[in-house]
C-alpha positions in Angstrom: 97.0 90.0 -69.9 97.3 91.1 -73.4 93.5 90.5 -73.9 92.6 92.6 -70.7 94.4 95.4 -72.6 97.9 95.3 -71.2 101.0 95.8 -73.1 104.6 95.1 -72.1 107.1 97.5 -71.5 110.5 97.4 -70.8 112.0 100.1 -68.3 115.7 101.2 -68.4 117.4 100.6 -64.5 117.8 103.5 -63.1 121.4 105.1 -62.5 122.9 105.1 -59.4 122.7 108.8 -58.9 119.1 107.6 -58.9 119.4 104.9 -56.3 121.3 106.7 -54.2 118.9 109.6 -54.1 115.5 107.6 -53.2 114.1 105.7 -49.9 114.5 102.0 -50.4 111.0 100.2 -51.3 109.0 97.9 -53.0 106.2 99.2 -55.8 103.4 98.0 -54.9 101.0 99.7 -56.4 102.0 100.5 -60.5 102.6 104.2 -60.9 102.2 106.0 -64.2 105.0 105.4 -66.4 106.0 108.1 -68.4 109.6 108.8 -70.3 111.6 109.6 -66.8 110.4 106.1 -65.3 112.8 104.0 -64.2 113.6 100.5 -61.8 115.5 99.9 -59.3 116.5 96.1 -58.4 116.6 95.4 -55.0 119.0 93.4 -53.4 116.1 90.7 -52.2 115.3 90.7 -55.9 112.0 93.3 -55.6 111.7 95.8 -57.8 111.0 99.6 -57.2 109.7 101.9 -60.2 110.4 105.5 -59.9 110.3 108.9 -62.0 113.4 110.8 -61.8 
């Protein structure tokens, strides 16, 4: 990946006030990450990248 130009990043989870606060999903599509981006686990082990 790394030679198609990707770089790793590492996103904090998102607090629960957080969780709480958004419609359950799935990212599917990768959204732009920025400062406020954050992930939420879901309980069937999917992940869900928001901006809060």
């Amino acid at each position: 990946m790394g030679e198609k130009g990707y770089d790793p990043v590492t996103l904090p989870l998102c607090p629960a006030e957080v969780r709480r606060a958004v419609p359950p999903g799935v990212t599917t599509v990768l959204p732009q990450l920025t400062e406020m981006a954050c992930v939420i686990r879901n309980d069937d082990g999917s992940w869900q990248i928001v901006t809060r």
